[in-house]
C-alpha positions as CSV (number, residue, x, y, z in Angstrom):
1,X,22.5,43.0,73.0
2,X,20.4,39.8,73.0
3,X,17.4,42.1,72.1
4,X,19.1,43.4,69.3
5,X,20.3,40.4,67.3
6,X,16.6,39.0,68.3
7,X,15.1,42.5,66.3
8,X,17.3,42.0,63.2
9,X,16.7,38.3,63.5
10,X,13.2,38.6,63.0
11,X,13.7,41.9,60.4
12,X,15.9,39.0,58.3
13,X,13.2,36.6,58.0
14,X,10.3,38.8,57.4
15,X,12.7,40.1,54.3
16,X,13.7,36.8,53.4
17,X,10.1,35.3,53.5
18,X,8.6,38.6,51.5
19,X,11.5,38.2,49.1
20,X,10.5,34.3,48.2
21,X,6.7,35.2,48.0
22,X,7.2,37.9,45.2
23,X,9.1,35.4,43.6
24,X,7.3,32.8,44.0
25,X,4.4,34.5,41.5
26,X,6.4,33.8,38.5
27,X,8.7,30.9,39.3
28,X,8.4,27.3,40.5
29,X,9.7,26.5,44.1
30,X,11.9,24.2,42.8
31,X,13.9,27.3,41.3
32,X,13.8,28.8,44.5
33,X,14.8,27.0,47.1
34,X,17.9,26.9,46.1
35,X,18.7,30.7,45.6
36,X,17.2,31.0,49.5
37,X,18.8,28.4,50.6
38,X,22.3,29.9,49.7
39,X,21.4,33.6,51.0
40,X,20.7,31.8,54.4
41,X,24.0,30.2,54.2
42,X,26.0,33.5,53.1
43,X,24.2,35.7,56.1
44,X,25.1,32.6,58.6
45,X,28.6,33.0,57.3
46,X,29.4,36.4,57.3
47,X,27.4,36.9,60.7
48,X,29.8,34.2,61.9
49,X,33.1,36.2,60.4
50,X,32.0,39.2,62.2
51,X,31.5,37.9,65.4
52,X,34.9,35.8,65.0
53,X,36.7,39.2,64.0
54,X,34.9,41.3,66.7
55,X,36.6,38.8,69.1
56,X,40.0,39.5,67.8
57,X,40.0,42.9,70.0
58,X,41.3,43.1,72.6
59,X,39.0,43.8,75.6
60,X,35.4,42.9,75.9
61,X,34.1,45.9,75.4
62,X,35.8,47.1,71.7
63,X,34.8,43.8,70.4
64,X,30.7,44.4,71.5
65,X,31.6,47.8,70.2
66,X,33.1,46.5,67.2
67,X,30.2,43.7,66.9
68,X,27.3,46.5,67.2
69,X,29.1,48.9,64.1
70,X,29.5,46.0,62.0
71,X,26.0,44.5,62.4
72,X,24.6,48.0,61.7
73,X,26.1,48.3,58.6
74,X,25.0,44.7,57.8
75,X,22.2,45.2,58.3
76,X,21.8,48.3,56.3
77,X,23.1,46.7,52.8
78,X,20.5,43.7,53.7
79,X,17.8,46.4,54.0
80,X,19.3,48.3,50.3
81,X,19.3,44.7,48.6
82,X,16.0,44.0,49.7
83,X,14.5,47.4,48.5
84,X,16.1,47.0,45.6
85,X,15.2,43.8,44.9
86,X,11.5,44.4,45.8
87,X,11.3,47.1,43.7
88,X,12.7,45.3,40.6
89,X,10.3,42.3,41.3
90,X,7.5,44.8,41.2
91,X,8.9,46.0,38.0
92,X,9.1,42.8,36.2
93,X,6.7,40.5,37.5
94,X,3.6,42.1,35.5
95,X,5.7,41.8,32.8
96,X,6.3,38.3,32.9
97,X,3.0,37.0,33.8
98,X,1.5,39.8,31.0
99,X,3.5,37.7,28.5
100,X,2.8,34.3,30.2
101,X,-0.9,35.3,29.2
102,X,0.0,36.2,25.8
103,X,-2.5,35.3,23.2
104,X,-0.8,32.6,20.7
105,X,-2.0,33.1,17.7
106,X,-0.5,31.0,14.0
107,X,-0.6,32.9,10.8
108,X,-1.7,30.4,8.0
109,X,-3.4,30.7,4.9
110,X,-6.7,28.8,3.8
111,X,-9.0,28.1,0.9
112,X,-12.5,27.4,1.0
113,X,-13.5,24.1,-0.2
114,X,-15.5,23.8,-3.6
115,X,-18.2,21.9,-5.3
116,X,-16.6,20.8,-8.7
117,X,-17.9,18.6,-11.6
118,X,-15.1,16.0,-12.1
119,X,-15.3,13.4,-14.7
120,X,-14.6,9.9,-12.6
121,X,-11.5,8.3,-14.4
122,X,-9.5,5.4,-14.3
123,X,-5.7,5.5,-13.9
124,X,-3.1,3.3,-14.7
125,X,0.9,3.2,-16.1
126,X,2.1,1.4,-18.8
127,X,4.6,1.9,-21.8
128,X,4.2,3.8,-25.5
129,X,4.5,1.9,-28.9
130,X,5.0,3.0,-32.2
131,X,2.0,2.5,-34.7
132,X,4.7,1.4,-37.3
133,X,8.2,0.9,-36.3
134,X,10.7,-1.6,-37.7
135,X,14.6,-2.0,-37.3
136,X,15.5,-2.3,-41.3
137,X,17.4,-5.0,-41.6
138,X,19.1,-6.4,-45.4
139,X,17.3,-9.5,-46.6
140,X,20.7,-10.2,-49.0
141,X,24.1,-9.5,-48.3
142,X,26.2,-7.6,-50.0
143,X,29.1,-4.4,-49.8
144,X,27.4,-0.9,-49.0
145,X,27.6,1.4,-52.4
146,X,25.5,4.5,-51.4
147,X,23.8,5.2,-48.0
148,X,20.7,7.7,-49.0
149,X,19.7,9.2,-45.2
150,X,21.4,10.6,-42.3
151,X,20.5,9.6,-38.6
152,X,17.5,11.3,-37.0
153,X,15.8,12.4,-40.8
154,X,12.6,11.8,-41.6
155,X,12.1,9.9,-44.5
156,X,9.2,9.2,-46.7
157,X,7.8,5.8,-48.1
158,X,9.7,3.7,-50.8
159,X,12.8,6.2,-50.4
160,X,15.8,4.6,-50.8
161,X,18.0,4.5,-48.1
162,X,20.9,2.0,-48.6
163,X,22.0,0.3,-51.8
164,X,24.2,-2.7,-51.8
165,X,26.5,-3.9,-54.9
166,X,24.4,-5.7,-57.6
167,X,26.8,-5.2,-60.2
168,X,27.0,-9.4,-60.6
169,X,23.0,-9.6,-60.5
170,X,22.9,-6.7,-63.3
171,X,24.9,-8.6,-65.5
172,X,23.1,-11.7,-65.5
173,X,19.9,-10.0,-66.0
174,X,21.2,-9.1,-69.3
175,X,22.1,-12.8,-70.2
176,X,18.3,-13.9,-68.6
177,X,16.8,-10.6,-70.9
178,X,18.4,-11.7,-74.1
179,X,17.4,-15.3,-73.5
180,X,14.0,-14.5,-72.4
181,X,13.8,-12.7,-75.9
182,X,15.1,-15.5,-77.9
183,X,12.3,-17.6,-76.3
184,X,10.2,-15.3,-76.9
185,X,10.6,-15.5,-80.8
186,X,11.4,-19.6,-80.3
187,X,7.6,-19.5,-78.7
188,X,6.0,-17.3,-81.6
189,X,7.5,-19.2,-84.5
190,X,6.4,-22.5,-82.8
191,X,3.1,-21.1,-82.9
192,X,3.0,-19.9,-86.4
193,X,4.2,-23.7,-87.4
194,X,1.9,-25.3,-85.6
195,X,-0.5,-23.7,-87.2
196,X,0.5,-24.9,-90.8
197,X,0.1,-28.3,-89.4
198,X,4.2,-28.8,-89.9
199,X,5.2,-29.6,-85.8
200,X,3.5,-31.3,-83.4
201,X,1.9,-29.9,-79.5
202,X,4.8,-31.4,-78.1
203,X,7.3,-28.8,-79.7
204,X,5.0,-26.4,-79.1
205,X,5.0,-26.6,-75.6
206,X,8.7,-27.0,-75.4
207,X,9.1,-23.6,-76.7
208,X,6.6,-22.0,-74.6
209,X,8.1,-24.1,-71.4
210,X,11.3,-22.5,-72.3
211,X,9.7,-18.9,-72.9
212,X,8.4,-18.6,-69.4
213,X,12.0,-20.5,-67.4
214,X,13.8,-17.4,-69.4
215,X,10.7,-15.0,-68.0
216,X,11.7,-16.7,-64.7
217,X,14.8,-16.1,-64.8
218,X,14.7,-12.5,-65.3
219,X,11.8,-11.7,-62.4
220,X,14.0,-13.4,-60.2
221,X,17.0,-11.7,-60.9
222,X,15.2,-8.4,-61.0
223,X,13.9,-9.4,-57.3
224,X,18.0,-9.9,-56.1
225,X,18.5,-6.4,-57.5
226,X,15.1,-5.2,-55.4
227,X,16.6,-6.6,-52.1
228,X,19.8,-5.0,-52.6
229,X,18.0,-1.5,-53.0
230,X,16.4,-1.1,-49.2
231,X,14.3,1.4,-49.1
232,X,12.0,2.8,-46.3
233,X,8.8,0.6,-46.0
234,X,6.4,3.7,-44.2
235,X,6.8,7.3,-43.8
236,X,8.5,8.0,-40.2
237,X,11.4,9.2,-38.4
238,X,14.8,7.3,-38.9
239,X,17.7,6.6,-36.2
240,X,21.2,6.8,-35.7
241,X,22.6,4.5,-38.4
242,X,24.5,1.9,-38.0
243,X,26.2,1.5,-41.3
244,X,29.1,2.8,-43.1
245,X,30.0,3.2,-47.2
246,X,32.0,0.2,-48.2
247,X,30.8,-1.7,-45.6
248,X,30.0,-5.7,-45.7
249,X,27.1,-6.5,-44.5
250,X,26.0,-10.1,-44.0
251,X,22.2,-11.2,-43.9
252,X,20.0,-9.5,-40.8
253,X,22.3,-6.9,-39.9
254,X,20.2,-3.7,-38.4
255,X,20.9,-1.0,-40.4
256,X,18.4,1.8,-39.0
257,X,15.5,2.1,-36.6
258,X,12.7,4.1,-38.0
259,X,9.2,5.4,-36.5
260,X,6.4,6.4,-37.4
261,X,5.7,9.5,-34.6
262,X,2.3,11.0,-35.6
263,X,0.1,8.7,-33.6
264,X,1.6,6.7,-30.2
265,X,0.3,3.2,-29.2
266,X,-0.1,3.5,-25.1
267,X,-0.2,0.4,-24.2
268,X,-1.7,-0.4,-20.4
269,X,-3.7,-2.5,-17.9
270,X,-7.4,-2.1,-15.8
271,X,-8.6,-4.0,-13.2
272,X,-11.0,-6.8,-14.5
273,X,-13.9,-4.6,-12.6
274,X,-13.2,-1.8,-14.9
275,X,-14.2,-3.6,-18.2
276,X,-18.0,-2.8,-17.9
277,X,-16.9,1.2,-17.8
278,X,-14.8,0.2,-21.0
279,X,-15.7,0.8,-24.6
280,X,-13.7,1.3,-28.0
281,X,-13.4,5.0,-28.4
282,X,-13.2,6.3,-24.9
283,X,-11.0,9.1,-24.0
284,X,-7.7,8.5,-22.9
285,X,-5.3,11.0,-21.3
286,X,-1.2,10.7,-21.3
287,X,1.5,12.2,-19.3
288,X,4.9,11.2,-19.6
289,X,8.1,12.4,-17.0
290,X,9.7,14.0,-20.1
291,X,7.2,16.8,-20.3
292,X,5.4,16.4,-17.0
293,X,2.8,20.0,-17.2
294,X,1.8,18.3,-20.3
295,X,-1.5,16.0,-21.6
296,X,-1.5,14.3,-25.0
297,X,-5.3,13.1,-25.4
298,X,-6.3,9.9,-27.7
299,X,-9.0,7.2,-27.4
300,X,-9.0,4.0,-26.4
301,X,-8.1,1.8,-29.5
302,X,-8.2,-1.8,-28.9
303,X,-8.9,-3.9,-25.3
304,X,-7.6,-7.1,-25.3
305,X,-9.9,-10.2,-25.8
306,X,-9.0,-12.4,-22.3
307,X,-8.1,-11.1,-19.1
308,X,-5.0,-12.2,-17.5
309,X,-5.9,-15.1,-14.8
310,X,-2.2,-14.6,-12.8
311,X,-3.2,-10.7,-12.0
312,X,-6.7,-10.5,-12.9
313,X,-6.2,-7.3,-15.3
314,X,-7.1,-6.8,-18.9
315,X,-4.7,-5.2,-21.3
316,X,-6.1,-1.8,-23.4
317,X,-4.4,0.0,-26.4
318,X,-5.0,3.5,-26.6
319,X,-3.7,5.7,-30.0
320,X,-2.2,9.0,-28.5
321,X,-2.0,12.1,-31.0
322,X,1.2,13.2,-31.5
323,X,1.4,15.9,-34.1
324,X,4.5,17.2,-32.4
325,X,6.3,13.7,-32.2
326,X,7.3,14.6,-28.4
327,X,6.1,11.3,-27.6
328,X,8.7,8.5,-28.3
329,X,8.5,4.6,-28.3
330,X,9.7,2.9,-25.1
331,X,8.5,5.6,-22.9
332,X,6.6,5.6,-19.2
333,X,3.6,7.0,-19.5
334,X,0.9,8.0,-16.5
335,X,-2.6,7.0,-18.4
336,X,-6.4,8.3,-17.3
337,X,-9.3,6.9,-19.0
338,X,-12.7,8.7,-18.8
339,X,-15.7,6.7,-17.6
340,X,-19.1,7.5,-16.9
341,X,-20.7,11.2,-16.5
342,X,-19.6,14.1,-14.3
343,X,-20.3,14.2,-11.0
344,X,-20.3,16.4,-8.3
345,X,-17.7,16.6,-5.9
346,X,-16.1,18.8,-3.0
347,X,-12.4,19.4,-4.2
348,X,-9.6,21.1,-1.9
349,X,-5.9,21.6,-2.6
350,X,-3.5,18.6,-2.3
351,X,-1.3,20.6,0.1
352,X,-4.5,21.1,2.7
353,X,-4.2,17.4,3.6
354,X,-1.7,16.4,6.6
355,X,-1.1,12.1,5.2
356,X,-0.8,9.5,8.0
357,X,-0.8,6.1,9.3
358,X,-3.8,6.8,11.0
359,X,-6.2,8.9,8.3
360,X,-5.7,11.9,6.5
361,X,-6.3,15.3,8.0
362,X,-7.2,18.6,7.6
363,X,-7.4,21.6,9.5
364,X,-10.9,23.5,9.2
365,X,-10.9,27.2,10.2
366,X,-13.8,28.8,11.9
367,X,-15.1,31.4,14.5
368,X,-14.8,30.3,18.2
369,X,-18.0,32.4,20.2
370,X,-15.8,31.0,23.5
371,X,-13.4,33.2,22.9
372,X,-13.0,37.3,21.7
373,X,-11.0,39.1,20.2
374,X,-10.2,43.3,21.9
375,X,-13.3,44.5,19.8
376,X,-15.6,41.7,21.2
377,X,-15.8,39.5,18.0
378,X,-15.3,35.8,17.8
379,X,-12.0,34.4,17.2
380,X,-11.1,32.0,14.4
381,X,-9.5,28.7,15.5
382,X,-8.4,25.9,13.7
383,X,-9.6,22.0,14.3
384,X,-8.2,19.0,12.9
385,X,-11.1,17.1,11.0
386,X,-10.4,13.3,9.5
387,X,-11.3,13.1,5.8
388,X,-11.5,10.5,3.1
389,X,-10.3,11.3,-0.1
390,X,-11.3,10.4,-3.5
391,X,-9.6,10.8,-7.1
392,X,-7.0,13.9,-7.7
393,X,-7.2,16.0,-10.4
394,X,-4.0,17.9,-10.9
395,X,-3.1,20.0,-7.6
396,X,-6.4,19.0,-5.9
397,X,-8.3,16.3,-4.6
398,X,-11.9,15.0,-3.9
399,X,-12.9,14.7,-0.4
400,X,-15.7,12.2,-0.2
401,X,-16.2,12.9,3.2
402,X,-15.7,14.9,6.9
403,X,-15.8,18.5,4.9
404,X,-18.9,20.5,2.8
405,X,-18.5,23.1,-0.1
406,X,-17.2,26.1,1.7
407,X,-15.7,25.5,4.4
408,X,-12.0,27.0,4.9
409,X,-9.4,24.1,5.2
410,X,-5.6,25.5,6.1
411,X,-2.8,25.3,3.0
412,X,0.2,26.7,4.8
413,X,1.3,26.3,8.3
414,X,-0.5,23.7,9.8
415,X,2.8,22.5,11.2
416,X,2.7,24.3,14.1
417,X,-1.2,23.8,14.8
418,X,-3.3,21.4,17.0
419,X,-7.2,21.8,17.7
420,X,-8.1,24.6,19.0
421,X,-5.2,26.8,18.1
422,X,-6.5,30.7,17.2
423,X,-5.3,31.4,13.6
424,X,-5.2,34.7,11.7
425,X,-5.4,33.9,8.0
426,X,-2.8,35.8,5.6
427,X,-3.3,34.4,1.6
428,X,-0.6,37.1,0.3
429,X,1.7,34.1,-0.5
430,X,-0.3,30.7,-1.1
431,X,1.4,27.3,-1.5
432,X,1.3,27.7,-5.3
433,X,3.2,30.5,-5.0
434,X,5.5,29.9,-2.7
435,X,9.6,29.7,-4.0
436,X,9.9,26.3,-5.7
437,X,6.6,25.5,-6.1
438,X,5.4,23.3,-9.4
439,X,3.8,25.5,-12.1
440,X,0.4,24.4,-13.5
């Protein structure tokens, strides 16, 4: 008997110990020691509950009896789980250490870098003017008898657009007419006198003193009847009025805004260090949020005699074409002025480069001879290189330097790469045309 449970003791642990090495090829012994652990502690119980009911007989002899019958068959369904479970484990653990060796490889797409000619630029914000604008305001007061415009019309120059009551200033310009006339004939007859040697230079120059006070009298009232006419002083683009038929209006009240749209003021400010690159006449390029895919090109017009000594900048006044009259007064505008020649530079896409606290980044693509593919050729990886950047140009940007023309930087995906990572490169959907992304 003693022999016996000494056999299957030793046939336990041999199966036990061949068990946890098979395991043990594909998971940590941390993960293990516990599933053993707990078989040693099921078999020490139930070989325990066997014995304890093998001693419930009632002679000696049926309990060894008893004991032997249930240890065989104990020992049978250890030998079955083993089996089974080395047979499984043979099964599975190529599989898992095949896919522990897997190759990782990213799918991204890339670009090659290029060699562009980029005019160098200066760039700057600041606000749009009108060439003419004015808020027309009455000079006279008076009660509103016709208004000659509607909001947001273009007018034309000298149309009239509001006329005040000068009924009381017509009227006296009839008295001041009729006595400029008298004077008139007062003045003539003096003359004729005068020369017969019959009045003197003195009543002479009465009558021509009271010829021009009656001429006087009638510019001036002529002028009142002017101011109450108010007419548009330039050719432009008027408002919302503010005015209404039969309205009072006392002196300086607003009565439209009008425009003049075909050319824009852009109104900005340079670092002093720009003003050698400056000169009347240099091109000027606007963008504004309102219509963000488009340029409105002008010249510089005017830079400002003194440069500011609290930020060191000098103010420029660029006239922006506006044949379309998109461009409005008041508005934000994004500014780029030309200076210098072309010059060469290497030019990726803005969404290449990975921005940090630390640098900006790319990730360069390129064949690895460490490491092959299954028909022997090299494999492309992907290493992150530290670039400085230059000016920007729409969607792209200058890299002064850490790349040369031609070499393949990633545009998509570099989320999920670090140096040294194996790429595959798949352009069929670039970042340009990815859902949601900004048209040119």
């Amino acid at each position: 008997m003693k022999l016996f449970s000494g056999i299957l003791g030793g046939l336990l642990f041999i199966a036990v110990a061949y068990l946890i090495y098979q395991v043990s090829k594909v998971a940590p012994a941390a993960k293990i020691v516990g599933p053993v652990i707990g078989s040693i502690l099921i078999i020490v119980i139930l070989t325990g509950a066997i014995y304890g009911l093998s001693n419930l007989a009632s002679s000696r002899e049926k309990a060894n009896s008893l004991f032997k019958i249930f240890m065989v068959v104990f020992e049978a369904l250890v030998f079955v789980t083993i089996v089974v479970a080395d047979v499984k484990a043979y099964n599975t653990i190529p599989m898992i250490l095949g896919f522990q060796n897997q190759v990782q490889i990213s799918t991204v797409s890339a670009e090659a870098s290029k060699l562009e000619a980029w005019q160098s630029s200066f760039t700057s914000v600041g606000n749009l003017d009108p060439v003419q604008g004015a808020d027309i305001a009455n000079q006279v007061a008076g009660n509103v008898t016709t208004i000659n415009f509607d909001s947001g019309q273009d007018v034309e120059k000298g149309q009239l657009l509001v006329q005040l009551d000068d009924s009381n200033e017509r009227a006296q310009l009839e008295g001041f007419q009729a006595q400029e006339k008298l004077a008139e004939l007062n003045a003539q007859r003096s003359h004729d006198i005068f020369s017969k040697h019959l009045i003197s230079q003195s009543d002479v120059d009465t009558a021509d003193s009271n010829l021009k006070q009656a001429q006087s009298n009638v510019a001036n009232t002529l002028a009142d009847i002017a101011k109450k006419a108010i007419r548009a002083p330039f050719a432009g683009h008027a408002g919302i009025r503010n005015v209404n038929l039969g309205q009072y209006l006392p002196v300086g009240t607003v009565l439209v805004t009008l425009q003049a749209l075909d050319h824009m003021y852009a109104s900005f400010t340079l670092p002093e260090q720009a003003l050698p690159s400056l000169a009347k006449g240099q091109k000027v390029q606007v963008t504004v949020g309102a219509y963000p895919n488009q340029s409105f090109d002008g010249q510089i017009n005017a830079i400002d005699s003194k440069v500011d000594p609290a930020s060191h900048t000098v103010r420029v006044q660029g006239l922006i074409a506006n044949p379309q009259h998109l461009l409005r007064a008041g508005m934000f505008a994004n500014v780029s002025v030309s200076a210098g020649k072309p010059a060469q530079f290497v030019t990726i896409p803005k969404s290449a480069v990975t921005y940090s606290l630390y640098g900006d980044a790319v990730f360069v693509v390129g064949p690895d001879k460490t490491l092959k593919d299954e028909k022997g050729q090299p494999r492309l990886t992907a290493n992150e290189i530290f670039v400085k950047l230059g000016d920007d140009h729409g969607n792209r940007v200058a890299v002064l330097e850490g790349l040369k023309a031609g070499d393949q930087v990633v545009t998509s995906g570099m989320q999920k790469l670090h140096t040294g990572s194996m790429v595959t490169i798949d352009n069929s959907v670039t970042p340009d045309q990815a859902p949601g992304a900004a048209t040119k």
